[in-house]
N, C-alpha and C positions, 0 to 999 in steps of 0.2 A: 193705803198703799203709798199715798203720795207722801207722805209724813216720813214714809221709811225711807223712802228714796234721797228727800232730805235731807234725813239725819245720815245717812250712810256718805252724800256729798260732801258735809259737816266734817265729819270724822276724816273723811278724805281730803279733805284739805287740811285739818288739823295736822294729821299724820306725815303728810309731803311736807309740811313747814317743820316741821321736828325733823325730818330725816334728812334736811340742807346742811345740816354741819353747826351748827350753832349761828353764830353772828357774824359778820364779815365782817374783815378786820379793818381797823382806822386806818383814817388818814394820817398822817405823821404829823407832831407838831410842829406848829410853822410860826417863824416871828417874822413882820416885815416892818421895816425904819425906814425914814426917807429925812431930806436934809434939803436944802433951797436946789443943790447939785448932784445929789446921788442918793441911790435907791439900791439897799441891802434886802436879802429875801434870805431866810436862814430854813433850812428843817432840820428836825430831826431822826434820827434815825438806834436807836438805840444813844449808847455813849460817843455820837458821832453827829457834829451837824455840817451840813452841806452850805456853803453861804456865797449867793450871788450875785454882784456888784456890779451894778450900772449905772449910768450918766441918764438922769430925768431927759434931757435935751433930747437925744435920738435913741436913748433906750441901746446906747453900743455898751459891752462888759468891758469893766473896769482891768486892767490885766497888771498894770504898772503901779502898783501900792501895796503900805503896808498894810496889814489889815492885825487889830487885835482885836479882842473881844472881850470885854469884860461881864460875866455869868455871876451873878450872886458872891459880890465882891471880890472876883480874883480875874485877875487879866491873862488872858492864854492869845498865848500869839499865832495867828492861825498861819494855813501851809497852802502854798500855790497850788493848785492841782495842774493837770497838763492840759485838761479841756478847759481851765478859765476861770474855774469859779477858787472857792479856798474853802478850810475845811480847818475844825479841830476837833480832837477828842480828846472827852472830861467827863467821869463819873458826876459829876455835878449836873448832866443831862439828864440822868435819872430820876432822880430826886423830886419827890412830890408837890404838886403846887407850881403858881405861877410867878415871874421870877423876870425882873426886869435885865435887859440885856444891853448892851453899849456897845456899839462898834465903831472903833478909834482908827480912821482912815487916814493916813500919811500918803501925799503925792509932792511931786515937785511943785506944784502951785500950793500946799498950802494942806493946812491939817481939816479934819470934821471930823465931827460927833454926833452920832446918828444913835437915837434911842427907840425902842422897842421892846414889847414885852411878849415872852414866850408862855404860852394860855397850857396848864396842863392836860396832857392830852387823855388821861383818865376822868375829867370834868364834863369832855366833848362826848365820850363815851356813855355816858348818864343820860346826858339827852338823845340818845340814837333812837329817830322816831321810825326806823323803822325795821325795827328790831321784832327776834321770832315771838319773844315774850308778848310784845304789844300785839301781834298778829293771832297769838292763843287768844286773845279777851276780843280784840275781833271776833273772831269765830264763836268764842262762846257765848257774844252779846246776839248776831246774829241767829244762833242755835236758838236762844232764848225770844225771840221775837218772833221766831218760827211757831216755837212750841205754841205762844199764848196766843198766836193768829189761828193755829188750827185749833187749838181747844174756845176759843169766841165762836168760831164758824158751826162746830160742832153742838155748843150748847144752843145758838141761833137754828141751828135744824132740829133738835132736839123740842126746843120750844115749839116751832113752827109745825110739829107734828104730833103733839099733844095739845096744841091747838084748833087743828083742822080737821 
């Protein structure tokens, strides 16, 4: 009786992790560069990356510069947003694999070139440790350590009364 009850827990677990919807979806991919004076923070987001410029010093957003980006050799001049940050869109975000990135900052003091590399985010996807699939061989490793406990304990009664 106890075996059944077990496996019926087994199965009820198995069955609620398949009925969550598949995987949760990623994080978005993220590049971040820094420079002796400034710290860029990029995501992305489909064919759009968000990119946020700060001064290392006190960590205030950059507001007053130009900002380009250079993606897998072509330079896109990115766009001010009104909350701070800047932004461009380019089919080149898509695009599989990882992919060194430059961002070419022009201030009244003075230019920099801040490098960083954008990690594909189908890569980060591969290692998801904690994914439904991993959690099926959970269970069915557990299942199986179950089985071969009760069937030990059973041959050990088994003996134990053809002994006695």
């Amino acid at each position: 009786m106890r075996l059944t009850a077990a496996a019926v827990a087994v199965l009820a677990l198995a069955g609620a992790s398949g009925a969550s919807g598949g995987e949760s979806p990623s994080a978005p991919a993220r590049v971040e560069a820094r420079s002796s004076d400034l710290l860029a923070v990029g995501t992305v987001h489909g064919e759009r990356m968000t990119i946020h410029l700060s001064r290392l010093s006190d960590n205030a957003p950059v507001h007053d510069a130009a900002l380009a980006v250079v993606l897998r050799g072509t330079a896109h001049a990115a766009v001010a947003e009104p909350d701070g940050s800047y932004s461009i869109e380019t089919p080149d975000l898509r695009l599989p694999g990882s992919a060194a990135v430059q961002f070419e900052v022009t201030q009244s003091a003075g230019h920099e070139v801040l490098v960083g590399t954008l990690e594909d985010e189908r890569a980060a996807q591969a290692d998801d440790k904690g994914s439904t699939r991993q959690l099926g061989w959970w269970v069915l490793n557990f299942g199986v350590c179950i089985g071969f406990l009760w069937l030990w304990s059973r041959r050990k009664k088994n003996r134990a009364e053809a002994d006695g």
